[in-house]
PQR file of N, CA, C, O and H, with PARSE charges and radii, in Angstrom:
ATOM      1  N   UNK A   1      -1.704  -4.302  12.064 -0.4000 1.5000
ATOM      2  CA  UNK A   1      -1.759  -3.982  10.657 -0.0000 2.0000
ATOM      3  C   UNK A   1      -0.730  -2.894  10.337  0.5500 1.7000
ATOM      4  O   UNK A   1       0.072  -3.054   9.416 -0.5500 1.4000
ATOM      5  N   UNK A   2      -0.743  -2.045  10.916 -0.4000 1.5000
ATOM      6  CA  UNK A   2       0.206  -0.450  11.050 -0.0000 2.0000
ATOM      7  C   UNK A   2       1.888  -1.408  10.821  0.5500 1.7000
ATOM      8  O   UNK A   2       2.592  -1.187   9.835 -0.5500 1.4000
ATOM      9  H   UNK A   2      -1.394  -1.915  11.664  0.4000 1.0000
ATOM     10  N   UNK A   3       2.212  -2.248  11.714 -0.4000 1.5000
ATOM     11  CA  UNK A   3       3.878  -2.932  11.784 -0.0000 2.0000
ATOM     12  C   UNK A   3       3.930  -3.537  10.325  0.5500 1.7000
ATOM     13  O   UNK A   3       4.821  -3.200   9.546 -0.5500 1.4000
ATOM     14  H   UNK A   3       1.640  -2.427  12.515  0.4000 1.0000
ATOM     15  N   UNK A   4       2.984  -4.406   9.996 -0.4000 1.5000
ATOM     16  CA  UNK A   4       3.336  -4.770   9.023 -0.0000 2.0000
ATOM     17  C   UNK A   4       3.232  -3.900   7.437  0.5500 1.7000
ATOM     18  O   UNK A   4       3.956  -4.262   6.509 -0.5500 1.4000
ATOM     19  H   UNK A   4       2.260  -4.680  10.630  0.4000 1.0000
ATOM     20  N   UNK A   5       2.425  -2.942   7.306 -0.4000 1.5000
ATOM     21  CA  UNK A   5       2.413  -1.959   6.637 -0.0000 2.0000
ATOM     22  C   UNK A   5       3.791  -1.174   6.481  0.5500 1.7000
ATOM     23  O   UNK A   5       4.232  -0.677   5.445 -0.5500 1.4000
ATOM     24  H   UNK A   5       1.837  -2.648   8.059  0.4000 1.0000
ATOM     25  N   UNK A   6       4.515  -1.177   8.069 -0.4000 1.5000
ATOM     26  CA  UNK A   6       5.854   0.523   8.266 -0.0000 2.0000
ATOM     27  C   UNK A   6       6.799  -1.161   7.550  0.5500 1.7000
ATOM     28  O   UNK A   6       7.584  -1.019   6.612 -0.5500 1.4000
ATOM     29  H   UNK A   6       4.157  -1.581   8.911  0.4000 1.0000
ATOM     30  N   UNK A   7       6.626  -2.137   7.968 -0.4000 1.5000
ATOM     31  CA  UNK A   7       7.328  -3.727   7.071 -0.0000 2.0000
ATOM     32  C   UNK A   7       7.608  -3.593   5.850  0.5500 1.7000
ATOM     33  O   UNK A   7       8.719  -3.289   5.418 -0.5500 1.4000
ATOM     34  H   UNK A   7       5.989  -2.252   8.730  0.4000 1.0000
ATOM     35  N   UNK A   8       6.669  -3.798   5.231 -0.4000 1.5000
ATOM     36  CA  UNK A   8       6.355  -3.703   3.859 -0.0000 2.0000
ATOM     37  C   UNK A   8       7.059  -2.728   3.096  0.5500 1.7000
ATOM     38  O   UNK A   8       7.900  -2.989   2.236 -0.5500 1.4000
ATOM     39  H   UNK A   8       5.765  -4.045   5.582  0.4000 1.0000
ATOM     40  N   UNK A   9       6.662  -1.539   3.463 -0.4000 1.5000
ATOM     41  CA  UNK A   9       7.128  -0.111   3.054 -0.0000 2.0000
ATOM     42  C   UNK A   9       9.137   0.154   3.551  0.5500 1.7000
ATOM     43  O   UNK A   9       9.963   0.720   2.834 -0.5500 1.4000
ATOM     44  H   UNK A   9       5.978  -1.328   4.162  0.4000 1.0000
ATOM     45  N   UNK A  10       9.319  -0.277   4.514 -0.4000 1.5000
ATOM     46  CA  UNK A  10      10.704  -0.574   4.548 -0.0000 2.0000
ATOM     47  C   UNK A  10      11.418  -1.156   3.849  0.5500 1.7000
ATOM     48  O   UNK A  10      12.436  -0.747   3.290 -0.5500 1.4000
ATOM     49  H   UNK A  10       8.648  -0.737   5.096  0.4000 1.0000
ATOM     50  N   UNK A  11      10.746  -2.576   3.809 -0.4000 1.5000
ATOM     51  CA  UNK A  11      11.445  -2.855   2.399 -0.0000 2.0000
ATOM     52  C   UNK A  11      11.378  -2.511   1.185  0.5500 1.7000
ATOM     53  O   UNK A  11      12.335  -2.467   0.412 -0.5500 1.4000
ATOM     54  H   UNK A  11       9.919  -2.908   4.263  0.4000 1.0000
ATOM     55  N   UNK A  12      10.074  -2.203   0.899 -0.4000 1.5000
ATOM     56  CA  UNK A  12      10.283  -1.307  -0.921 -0.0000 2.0000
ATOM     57  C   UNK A  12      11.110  -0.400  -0.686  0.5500 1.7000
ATOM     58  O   UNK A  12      11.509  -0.041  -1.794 -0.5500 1.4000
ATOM     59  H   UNK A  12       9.297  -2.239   1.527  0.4000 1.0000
ATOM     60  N   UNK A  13      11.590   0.168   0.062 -0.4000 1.5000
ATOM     61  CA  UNK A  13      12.711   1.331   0.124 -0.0000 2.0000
ATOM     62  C   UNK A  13      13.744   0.655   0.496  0.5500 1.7000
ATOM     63  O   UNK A  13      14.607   1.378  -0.001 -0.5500 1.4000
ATOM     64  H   UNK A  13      11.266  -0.123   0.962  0.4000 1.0000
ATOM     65  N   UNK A  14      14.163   0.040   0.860 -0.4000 1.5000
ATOM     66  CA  UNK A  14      15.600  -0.712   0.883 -0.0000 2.0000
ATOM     67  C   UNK A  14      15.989  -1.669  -0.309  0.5500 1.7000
ATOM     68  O   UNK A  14      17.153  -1.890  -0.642 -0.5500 1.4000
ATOM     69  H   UNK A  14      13.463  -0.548   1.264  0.4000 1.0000
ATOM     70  N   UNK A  15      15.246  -2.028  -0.710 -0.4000 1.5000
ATOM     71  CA  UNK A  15      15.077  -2.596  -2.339 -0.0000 2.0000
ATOM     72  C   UNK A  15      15.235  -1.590  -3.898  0.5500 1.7000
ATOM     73  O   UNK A  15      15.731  -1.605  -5.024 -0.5500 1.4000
ATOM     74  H   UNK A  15      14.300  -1.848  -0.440  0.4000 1.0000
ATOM     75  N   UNK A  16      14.633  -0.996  -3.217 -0.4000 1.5000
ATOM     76  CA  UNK A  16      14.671   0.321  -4.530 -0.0000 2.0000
ATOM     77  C   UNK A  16      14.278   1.495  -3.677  0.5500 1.7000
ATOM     78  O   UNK A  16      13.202   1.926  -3.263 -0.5500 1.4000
ATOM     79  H   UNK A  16      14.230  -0.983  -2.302  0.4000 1.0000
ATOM     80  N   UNK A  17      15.157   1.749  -3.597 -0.4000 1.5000
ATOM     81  CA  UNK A  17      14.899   3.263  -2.917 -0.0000 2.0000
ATOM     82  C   UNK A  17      15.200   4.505  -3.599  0.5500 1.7000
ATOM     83  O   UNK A  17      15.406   5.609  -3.094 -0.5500 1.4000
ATOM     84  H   UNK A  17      16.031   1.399  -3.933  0.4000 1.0000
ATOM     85  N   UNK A  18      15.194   4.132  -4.947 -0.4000 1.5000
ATOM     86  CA  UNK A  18      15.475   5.725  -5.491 -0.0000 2.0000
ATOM     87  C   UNK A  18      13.534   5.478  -6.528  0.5500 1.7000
ATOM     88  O   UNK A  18      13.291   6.116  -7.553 -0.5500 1.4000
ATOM     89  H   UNK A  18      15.026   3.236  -5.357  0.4000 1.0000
ATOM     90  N   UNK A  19      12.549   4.503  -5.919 -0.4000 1.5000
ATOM     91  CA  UNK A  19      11.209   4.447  -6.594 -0.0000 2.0000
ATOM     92  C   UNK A  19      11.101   5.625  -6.779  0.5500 1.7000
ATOM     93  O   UNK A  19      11.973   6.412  -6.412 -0.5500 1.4000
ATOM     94  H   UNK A  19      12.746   3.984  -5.087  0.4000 1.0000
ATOM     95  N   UNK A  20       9.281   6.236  -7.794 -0.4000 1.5000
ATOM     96  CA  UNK A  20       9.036   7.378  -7.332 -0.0000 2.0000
ATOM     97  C   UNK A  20       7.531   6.976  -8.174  0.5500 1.7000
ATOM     98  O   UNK A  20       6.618   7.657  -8.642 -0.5500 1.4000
ATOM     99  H   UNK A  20       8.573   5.596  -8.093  0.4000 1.0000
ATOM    100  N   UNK A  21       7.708   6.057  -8.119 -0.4000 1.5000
ATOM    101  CA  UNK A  21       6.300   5.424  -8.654 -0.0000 2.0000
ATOM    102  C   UNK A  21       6.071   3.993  -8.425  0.5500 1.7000
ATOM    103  O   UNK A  21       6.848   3.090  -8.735 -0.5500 1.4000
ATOM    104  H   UNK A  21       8.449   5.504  -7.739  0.4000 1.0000
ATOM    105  N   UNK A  22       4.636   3.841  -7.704 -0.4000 1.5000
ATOM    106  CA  UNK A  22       4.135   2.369  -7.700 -0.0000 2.0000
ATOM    107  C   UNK A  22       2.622   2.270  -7.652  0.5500 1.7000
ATOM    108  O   UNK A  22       1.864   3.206  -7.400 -0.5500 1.4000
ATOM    109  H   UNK A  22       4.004   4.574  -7.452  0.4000 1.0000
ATOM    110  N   UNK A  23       2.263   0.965  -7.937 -0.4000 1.5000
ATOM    111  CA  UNK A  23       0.995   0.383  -7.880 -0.0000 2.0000
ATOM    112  C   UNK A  23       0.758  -0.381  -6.975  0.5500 1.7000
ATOM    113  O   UNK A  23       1.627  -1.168  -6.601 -0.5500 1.4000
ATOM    114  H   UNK A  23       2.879   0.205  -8.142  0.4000 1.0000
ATOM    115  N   UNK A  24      -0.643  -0.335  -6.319 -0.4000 1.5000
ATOM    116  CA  UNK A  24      -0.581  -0.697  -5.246 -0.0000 2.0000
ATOM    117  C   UNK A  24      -1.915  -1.772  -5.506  0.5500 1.7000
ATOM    118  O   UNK A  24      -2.781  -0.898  -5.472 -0.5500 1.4000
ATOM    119  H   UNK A  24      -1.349   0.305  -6.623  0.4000 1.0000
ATOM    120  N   UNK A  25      -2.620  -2.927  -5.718 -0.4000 1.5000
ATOM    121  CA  UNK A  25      -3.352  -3.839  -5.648 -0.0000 2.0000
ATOM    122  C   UNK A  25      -4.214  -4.210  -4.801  0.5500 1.7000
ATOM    123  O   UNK A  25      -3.828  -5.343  -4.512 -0.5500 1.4000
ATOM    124  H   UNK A  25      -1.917  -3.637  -5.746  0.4000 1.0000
ATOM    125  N   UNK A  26      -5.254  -3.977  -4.128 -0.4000 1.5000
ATOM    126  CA  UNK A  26      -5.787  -4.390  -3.168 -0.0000 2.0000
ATOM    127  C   UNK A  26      -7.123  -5.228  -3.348  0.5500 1.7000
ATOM    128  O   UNK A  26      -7.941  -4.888  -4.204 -0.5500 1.4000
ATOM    129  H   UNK A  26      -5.567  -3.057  -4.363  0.4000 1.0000
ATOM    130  N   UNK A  27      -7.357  -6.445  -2.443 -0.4000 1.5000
ATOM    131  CA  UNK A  27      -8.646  -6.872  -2.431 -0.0000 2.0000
ATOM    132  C   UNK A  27      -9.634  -6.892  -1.248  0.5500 1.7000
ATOM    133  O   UNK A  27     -10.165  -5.813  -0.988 -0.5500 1.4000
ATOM    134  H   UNK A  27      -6.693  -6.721  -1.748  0.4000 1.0000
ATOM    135  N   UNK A  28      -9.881  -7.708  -0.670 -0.4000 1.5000
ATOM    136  CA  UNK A  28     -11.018  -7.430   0.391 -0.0000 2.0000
ATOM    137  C   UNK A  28     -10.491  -8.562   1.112  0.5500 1.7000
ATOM    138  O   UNK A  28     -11.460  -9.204   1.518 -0.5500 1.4000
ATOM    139  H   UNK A  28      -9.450  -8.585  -0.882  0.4000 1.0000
ATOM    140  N   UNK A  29      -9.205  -9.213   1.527 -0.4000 1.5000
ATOM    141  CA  UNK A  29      -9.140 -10.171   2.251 -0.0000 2.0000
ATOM    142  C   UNK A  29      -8.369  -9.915   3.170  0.5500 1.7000
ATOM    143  O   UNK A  29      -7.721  -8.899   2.919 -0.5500 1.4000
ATOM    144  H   UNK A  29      -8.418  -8.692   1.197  0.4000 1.0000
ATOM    145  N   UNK A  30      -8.025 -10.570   4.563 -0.4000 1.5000
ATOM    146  CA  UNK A  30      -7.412 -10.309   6.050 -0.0000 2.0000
ATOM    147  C   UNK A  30      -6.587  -9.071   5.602  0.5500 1.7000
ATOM    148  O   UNK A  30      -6.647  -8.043   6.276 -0.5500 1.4000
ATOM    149  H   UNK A  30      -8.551 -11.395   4.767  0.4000 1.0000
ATOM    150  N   UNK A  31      -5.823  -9.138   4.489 -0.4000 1.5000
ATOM    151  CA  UNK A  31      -4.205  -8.462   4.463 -0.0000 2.0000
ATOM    152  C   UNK A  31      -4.698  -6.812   3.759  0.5500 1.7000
ATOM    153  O   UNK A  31      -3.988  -5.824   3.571 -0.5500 1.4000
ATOM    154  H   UNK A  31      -5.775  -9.973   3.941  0.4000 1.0000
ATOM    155  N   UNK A  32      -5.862  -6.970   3.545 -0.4000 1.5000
ATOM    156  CA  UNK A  32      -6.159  -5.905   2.144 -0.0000 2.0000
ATOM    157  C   UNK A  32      -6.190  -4.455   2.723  0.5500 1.7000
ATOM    158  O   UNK A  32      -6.445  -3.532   1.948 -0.5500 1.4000
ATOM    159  H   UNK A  32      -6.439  -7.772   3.698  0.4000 1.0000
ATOM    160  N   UNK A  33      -5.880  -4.137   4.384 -0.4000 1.5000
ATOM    161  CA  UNK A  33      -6.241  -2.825   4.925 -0.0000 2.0000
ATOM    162  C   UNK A  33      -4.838  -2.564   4.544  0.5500 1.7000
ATOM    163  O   UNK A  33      -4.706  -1.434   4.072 -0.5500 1.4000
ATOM    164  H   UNK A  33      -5.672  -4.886   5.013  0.4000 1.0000
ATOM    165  N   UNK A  34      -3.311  -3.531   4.623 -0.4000 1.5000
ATOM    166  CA  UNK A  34      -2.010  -3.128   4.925 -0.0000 2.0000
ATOM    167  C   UNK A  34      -1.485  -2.295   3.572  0.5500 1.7000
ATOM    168  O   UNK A  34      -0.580  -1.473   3.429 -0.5500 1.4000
ATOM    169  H   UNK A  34      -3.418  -4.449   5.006  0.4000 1.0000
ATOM    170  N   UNK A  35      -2.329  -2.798   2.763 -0.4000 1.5000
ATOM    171  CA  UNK A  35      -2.025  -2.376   0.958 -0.0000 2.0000
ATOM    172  C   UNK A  35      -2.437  -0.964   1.189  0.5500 1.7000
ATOM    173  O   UNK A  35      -1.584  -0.097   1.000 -0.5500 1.4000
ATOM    174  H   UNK A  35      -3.064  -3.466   2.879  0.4000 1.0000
ATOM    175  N   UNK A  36      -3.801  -0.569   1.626 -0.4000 1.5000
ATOM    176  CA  UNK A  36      -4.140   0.677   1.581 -0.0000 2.0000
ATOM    177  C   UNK A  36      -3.351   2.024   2.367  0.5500 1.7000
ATOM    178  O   UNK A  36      -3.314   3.195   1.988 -0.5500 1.4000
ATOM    179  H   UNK A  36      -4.494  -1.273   1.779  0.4000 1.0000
ATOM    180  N   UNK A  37      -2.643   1.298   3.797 -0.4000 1.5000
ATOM    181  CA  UNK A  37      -2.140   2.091   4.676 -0.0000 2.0000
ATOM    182  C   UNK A  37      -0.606   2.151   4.121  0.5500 1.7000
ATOM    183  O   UNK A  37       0.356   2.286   4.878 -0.5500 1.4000
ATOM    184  H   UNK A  37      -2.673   0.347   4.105  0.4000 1.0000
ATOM    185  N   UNK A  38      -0.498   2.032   2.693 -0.4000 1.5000
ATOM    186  CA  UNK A  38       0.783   2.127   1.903 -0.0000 2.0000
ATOM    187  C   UNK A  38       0.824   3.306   1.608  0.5500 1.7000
ATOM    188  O   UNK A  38       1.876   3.933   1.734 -0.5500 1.4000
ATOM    189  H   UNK A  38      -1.279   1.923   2.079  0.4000 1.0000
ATOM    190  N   UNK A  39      -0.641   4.052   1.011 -0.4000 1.5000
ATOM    191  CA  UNK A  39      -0.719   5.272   0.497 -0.0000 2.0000
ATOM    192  C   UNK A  39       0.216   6.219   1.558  0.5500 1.7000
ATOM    193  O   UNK A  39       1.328   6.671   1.285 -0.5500 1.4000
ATOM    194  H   UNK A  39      -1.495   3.543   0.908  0.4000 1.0000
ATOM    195  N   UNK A  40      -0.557   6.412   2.906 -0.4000 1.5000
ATOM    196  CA  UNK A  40       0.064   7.499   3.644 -0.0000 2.0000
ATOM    197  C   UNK A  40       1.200   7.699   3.609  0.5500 1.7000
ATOM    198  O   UNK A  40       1.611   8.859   3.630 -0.5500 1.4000
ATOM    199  H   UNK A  40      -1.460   6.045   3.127  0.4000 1.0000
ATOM    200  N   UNK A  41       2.214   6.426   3.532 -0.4000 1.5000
ATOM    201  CA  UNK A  41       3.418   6.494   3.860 -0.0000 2.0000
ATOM    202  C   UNK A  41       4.275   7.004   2.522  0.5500 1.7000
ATOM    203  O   UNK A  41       5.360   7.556   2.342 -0.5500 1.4000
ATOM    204  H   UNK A  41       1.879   5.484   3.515  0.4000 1.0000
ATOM    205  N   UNK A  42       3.449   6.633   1.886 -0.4000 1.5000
ATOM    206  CA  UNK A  42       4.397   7.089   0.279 -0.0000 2.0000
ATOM    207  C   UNK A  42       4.476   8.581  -0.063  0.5500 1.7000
ATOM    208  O   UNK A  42       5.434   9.212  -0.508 -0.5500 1.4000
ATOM    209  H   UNK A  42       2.567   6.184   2.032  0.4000 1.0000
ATOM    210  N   UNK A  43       3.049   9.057   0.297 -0.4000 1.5000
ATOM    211  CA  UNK A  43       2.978  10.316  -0.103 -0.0000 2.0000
ATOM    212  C   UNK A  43       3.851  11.682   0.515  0.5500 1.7000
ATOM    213  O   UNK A  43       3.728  12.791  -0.004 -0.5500 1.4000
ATOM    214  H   UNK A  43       2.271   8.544   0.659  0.4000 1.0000
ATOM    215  N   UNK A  44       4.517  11.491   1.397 -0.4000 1.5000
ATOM    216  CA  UNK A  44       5.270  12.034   2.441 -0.0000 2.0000
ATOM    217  C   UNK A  44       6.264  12.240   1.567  0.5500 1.7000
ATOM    218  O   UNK A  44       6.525  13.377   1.173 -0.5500 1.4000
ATOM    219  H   UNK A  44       4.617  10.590   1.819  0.4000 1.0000
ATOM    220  N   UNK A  45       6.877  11.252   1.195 -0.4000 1.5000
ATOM    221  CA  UNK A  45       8.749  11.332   0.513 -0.0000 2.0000
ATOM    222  C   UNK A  45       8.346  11.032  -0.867  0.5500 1.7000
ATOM    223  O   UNK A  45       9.033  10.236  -1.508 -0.5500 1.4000
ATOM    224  H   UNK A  45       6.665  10.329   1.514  0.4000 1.0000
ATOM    225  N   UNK A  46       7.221  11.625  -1.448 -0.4000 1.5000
ATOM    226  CA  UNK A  46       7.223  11.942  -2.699 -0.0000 2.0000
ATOM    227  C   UNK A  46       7.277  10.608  -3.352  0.5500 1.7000
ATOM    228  O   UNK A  46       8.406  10.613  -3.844 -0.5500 1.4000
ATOM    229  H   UNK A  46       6.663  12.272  -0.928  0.4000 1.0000
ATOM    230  N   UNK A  47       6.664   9.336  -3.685 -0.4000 1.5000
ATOM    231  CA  UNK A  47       6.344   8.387  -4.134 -0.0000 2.0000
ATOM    232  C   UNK A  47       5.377   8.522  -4.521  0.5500 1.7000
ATOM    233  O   UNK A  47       4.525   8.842  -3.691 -0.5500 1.4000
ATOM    234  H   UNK A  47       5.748   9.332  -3.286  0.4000 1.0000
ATOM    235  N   UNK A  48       4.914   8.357  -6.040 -0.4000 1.5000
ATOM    236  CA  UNK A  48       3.377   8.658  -6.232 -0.0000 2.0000
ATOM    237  C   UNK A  48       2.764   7.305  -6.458  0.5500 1.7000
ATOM    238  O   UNK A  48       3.376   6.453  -7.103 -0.5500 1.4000
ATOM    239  H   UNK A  48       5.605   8.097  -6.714  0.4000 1.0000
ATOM    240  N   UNK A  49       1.687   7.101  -5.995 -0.4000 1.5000
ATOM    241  CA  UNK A  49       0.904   5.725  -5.947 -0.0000 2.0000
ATOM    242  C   UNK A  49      -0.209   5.663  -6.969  0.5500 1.7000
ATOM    243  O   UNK A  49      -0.710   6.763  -7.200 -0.5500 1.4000
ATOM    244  H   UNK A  49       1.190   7.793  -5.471  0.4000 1.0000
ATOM    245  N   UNK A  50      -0.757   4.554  -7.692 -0.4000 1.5000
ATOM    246  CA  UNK A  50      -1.934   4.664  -8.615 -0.0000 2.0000
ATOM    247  C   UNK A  50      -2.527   2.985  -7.521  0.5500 1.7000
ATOM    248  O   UNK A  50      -2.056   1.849  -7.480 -0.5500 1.4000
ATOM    249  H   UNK A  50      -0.350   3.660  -7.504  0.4000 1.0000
ATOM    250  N   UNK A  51      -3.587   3.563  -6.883 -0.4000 1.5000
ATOM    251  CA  UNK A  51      -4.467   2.091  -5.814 -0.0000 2.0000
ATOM    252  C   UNK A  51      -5.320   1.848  -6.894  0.5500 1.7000
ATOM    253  O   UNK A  51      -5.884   2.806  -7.423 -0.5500 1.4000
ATOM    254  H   UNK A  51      -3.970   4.487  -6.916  0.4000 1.0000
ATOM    255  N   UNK A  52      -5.492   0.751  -7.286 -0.4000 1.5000
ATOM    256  CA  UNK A  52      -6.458  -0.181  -7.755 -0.0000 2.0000
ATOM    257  C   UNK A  52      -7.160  -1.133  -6.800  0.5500 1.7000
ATOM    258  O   UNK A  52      -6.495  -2.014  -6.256 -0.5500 1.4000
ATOM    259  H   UNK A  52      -5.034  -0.027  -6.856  0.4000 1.0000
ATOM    260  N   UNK A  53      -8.546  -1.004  -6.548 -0.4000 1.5000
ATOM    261  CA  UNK A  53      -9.622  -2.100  -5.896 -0.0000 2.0000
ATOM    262  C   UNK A  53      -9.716  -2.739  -6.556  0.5500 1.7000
ATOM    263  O   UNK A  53     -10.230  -2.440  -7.634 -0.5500 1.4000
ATOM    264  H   UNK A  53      -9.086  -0.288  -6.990  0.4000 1.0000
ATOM    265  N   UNK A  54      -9.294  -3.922  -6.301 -0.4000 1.5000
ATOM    266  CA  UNK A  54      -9.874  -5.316  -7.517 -0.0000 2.0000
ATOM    267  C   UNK A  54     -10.934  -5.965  -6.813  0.5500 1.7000
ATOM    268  O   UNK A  54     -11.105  -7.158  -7.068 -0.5500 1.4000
ATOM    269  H   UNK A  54      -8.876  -4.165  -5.425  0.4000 1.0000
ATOM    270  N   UNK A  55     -11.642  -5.441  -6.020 -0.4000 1.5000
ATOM    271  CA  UNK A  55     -12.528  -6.353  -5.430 -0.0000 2.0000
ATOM    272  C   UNK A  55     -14.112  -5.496  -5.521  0.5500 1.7000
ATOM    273  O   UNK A  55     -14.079  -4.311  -5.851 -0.5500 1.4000
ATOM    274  H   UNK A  55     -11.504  -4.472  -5.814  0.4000 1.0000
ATOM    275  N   UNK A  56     -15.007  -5.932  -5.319 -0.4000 1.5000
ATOM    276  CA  UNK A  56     -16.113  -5.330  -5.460 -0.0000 2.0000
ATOM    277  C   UNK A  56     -16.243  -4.292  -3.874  0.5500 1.7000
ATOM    278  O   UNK A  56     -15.746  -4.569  -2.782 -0.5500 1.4000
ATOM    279  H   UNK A  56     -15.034  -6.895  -5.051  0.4000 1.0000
ATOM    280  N   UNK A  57     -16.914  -3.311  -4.170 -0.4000 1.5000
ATOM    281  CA  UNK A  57     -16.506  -1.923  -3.179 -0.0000 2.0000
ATOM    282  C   UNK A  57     -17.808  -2.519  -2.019  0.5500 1.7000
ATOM    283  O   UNK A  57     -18.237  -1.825  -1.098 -0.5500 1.4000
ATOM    284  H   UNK A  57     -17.318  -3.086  -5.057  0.4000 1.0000
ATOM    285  N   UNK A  58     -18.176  -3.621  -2.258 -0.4000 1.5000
ATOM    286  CA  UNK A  58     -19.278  -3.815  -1.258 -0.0000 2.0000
ATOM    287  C   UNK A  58     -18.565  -4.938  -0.492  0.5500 1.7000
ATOM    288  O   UNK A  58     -19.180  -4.804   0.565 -0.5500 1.4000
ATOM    289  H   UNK A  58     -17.828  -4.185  -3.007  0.4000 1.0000
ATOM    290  N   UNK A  59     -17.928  -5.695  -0.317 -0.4000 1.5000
ATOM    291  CA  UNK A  59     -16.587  -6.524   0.188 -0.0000 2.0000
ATOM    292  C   UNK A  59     -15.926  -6.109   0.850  0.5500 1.7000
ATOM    293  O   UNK A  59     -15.223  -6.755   1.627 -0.5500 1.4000
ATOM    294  H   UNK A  59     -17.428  -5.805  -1.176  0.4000 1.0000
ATOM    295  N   UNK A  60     -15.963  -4.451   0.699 -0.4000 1.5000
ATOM    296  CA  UNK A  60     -14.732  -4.225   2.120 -0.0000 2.0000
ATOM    297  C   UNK A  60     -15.449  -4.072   2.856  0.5500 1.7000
ATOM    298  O   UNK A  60     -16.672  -3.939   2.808 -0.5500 1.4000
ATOM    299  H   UNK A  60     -16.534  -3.926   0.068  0.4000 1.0000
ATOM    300  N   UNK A  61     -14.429  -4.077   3.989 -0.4000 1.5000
ATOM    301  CA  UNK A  61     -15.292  -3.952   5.432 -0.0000 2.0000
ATOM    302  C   UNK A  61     -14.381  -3.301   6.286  0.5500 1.7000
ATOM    303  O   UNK A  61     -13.258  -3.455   5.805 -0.5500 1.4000
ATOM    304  H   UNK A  61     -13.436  -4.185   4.028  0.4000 1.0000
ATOM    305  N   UNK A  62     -14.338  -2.683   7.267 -0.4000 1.5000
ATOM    306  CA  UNK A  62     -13.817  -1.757   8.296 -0.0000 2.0000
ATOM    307  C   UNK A  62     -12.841  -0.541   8.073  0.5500 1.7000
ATOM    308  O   UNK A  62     -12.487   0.149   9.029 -0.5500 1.4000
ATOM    309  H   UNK A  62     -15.250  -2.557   7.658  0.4000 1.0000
TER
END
């Protein structure tokens, strides 16, 4: 989950790398931990994040 998360986040910064704001979407399915482990990485180099749960808070799991 962690590779594809430092993935993800590589490319929003090679894509737009002068961001300094994003939204981040998450639901409760296989992929939905990699959305969350976005936060850590953003907050470091000053990207500010607004996470939205679209899923009911009893759905997540681990």
């Amino acid at each position: 989950m962690r590779c594809a998360t430092y993935a993800i986040f590589s490319c929003l910064k090679k894509r737009w790398d002068h961001v300094k704001y994003i939204a981040v979407f998450c639901g409760n399915g296989n992929n939905a931990g990699d959305e969350y482990l976005i936060v850590p990485l953003a907050l470091p180099v000053n990207i500010q994040v607004s996470l939205y749960n679209i899923s009911p808070i009893g759905k997540l799991t681990g």
